[in-house]
N, C-alpha and C positions, 0 to 999 in steps of 0.2 A: 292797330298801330304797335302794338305790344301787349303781352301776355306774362306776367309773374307769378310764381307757385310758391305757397307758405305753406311747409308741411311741418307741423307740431305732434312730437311721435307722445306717446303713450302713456311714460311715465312723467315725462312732464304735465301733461295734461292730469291726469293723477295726482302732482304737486299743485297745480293752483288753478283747479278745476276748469271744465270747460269752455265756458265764458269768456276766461283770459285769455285760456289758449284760443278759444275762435280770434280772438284780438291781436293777440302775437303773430296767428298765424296769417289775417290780414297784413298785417304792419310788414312780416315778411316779404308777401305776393308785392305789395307796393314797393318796396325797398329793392327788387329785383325787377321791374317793369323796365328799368334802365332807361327814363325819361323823369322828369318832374310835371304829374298830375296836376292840369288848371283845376283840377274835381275830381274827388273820391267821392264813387256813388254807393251805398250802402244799402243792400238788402236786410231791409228788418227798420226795427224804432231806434237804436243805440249808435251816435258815434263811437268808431276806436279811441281810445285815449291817447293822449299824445301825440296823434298823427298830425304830422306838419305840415298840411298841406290842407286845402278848402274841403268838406267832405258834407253830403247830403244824403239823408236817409231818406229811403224808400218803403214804405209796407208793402209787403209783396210784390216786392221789385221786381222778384225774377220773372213774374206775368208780367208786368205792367213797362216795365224798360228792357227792351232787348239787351243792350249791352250788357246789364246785371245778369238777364238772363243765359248766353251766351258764358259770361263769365263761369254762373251755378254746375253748368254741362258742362267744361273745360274742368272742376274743383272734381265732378261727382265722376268723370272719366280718369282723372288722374286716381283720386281715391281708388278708384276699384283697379290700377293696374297694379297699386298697390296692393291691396288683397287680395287678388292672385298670387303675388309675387311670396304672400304669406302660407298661401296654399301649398305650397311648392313647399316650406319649411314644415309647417303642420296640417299636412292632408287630413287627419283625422278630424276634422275641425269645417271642412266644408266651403273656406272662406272664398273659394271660385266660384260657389252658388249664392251665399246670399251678403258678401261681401263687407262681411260684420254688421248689417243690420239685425235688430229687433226680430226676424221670425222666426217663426216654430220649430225650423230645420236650426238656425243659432244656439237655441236655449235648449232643442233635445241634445246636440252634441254638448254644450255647454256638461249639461247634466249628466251626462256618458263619461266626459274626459275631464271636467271640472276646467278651471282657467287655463290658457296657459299663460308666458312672459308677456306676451303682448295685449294680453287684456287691461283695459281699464277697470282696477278690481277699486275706484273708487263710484261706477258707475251703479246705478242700483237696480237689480236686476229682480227682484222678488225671490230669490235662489239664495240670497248671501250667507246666511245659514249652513244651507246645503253646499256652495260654493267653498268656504272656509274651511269644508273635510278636505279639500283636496288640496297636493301641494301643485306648487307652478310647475310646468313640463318645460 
């Protein structure tokens, strides 16, 4: 019926850590659906806060309820056209391959070129140490 996108960039997520922003960034996707939800179906154990509307968590929704699951594919397709779209500003950095996740191809360039602006440099990466020699690109 409709489809909403909450995209919560970097340094906000930075100011009032992930959790929130995952929360803000739902509250967003709802707020752009451009209908009023009988039911917000929730991937994971946590209501959003504040959400005004009826809302039902799921543990391991995205297996267990298509629509959640559907939903997860539609967040994790946007995301990545996103980091491409990053790749294109900082190639050195790879982000057309592993699309800022956690792998070893992330954390060698990591380690090469240190952070640059669009890292979440409140994230914890076992580097921060080494991370903090380098200035932002």
């Amino acid at each position: 019926m409709a489809v909403g996108i909450g995209v919560v960039h970097h340094q906000h997520i930075d100011e009032i850590n992930i959790l929130r922003a995952t929360y803000v960034a739902m509250a967003k996707a709802v707020a752009r659906l451009g209908l009023d939800p009988t039911l917000v179906l929730i991937d994971g154990n946590r209501e959003v806060p504040d959400l005004l509307y009826p809302q039902k968590t799921v543990v391991k929704g995205d297996f267990r309820v298509p629509v959640i699951g559907a939903a997860s594919i539609v967040a994790k397709v946007i995301r990545d056209r996103i980091m491409r779209g990053y790749h294109q500003v900082f190639p050195d950095y790879c982000f057309d391959v592993h699309k800022g996740y956690g792998t070893v191809k992330h954390y060698e360039k990591l380690a090469m070129n240190g952070p640059c602006r669009i890292h979440r440099l409140s994230f914890e990466l076992g580097l921060n140490l080494q991370l903090s020699l380098f200035s932002l690109k």
